[in-house]
N, C-alpha and C positions, 0 to 999 in steps of 0.2 A: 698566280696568273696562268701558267701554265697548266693546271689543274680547272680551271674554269673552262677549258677547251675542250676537255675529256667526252664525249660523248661515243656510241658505239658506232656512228658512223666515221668518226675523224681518226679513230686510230690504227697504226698496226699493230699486232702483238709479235713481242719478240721468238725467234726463231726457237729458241730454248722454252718458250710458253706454249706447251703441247693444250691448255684448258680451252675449250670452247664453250661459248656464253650463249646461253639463250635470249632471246628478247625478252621475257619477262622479268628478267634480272635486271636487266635495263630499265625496262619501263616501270615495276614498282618500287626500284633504288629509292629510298626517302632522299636523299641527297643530290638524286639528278646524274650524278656523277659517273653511273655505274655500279655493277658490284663493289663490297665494301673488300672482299678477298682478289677484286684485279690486280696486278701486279706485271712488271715487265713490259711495257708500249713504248712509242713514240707516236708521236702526230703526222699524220699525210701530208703531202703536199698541199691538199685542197681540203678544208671543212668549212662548216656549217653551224653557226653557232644562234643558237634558240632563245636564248635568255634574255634578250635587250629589246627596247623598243622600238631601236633603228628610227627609222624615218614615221616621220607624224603623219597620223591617217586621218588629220583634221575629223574638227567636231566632239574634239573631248576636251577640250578648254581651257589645256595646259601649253599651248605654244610656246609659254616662258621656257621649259624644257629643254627646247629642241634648238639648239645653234646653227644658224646654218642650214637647216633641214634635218636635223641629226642630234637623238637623243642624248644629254649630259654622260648618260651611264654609260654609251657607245665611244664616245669624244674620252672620259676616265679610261675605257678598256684598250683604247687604242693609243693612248700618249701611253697608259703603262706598258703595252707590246713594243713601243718607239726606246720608250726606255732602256726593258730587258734588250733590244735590238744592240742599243749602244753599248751597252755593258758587257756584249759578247765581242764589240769590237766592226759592228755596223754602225756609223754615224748618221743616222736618220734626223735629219733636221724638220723633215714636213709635220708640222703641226694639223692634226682635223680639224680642228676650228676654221684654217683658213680657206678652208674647201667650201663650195656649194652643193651640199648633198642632196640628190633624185632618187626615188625608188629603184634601183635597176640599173644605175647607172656608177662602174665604175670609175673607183679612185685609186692615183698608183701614189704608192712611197716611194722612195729614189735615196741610194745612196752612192755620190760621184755618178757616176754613168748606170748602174745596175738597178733594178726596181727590187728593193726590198721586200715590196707586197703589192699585190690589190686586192680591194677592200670592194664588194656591193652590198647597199643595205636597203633594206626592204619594206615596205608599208608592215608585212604581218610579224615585224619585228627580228629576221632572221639578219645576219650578219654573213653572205660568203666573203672567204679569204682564200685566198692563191699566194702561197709564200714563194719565195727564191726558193730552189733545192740548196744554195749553200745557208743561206738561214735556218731553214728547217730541221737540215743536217744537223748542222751547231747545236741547235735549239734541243734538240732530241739528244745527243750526244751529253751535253751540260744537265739535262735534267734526269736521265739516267745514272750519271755517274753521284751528282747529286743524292740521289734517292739511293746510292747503293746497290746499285743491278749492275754496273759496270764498273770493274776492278780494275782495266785497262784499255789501253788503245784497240790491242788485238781482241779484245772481247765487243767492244762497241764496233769493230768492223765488222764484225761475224754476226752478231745481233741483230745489227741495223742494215746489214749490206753496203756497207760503206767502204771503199778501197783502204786500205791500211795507212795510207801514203797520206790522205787524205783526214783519216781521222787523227791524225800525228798534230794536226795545226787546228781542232777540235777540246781535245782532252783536256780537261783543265782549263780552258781557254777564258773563262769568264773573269773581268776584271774584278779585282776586291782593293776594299775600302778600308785603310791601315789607320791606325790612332792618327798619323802626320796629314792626312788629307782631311780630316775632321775642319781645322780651321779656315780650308779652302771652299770645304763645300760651305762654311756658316757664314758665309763671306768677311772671311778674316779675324772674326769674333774667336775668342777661347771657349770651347766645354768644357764646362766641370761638373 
């Protein structure tokens, strides 16, 4: 999920990533992604994501599609961000489905009193996102260590520019799913 946001305008590269990219590396990536040799980022605060059909520009005959005003593929990519959300220990209950989506017209996530995100989406298929800085933190923080760029807390501060203090309640942070929770999430049923 988080690799589907990779584009070269959403990221930074970390402080220790002396390489700089040119656009054409960007732009004839077969995979959209970027260079196949990047290495070392996290995500901005704010990107821009290309890939989805966002809101229907009526006249192509698919309205089944679009819920709400707002493409199926958009509605999948945004319950799986609510998910990774909660998994980090953001409780995001807002569903996109239950939203009225407009071209241009912000929607916010909320969890307790804090906004998660907002979300505009767009007739030419673009998707912005405005994250929390303490979600993005996390977000960056978890998917570095993840990937193996980050060995520790004091290495993800200095990376990311994050206060040390701060990345301490970060590291590791992502909930995981042990053999004994198995029959909870299947709703009670046994896996074998």
């Amino acid at each position: 999920m988080f690799e589907s946001m990779i584009d070269q305008a959403n990221i930074a590269l970390y402080k220790s990533n002396l390489r700089t990219w040119g656009n054409e590396e960007w732009r004839y990536c077969c995979s959209g992604r970027g260079p196949d040799d990047l290495t070392c980022f996290g995500l901005e605060l704010r990107i821009v994501l290309h890939r989805y059909s966002a809101i229907e520009g009526g006249g192509h005959g698919y309205s089944f599609d679009y819920e709400n005003g707002l493409h199926k593929d958009a509605h999948c990519f945004i319950g799986n961000l609510l998910t990774v959300a909660g998994n980090l220990g953001f409780n995001a209950r807002s569903d996109s489905r239950l939203k009225q989506w407009e071209s241009n017209k912000a929607q916010d996530f909320w969890v307790n009193d804090s906004k998660l995100m907002q979300i505009k989406a767009f007739k030419n298929g673009n998707l912005h996102i405005k994250f929390n800085q303490l979600f993005i933190r996390k977000l960056n923080v978890e998917f570095g260590r993840l990937k193996g760029w980050l060995k520790n807390k004091e290495q993800a501060a200095s990376e990311l520019n994050i206060p040390v203090g701060e990345v301490s309640g970060f590291f590791n942070s992502n909930h995981q799913i042990s053999l004994s929770s198995i029959p909870q999430i299947c709703g009670g049923t046994t896996v074998q």
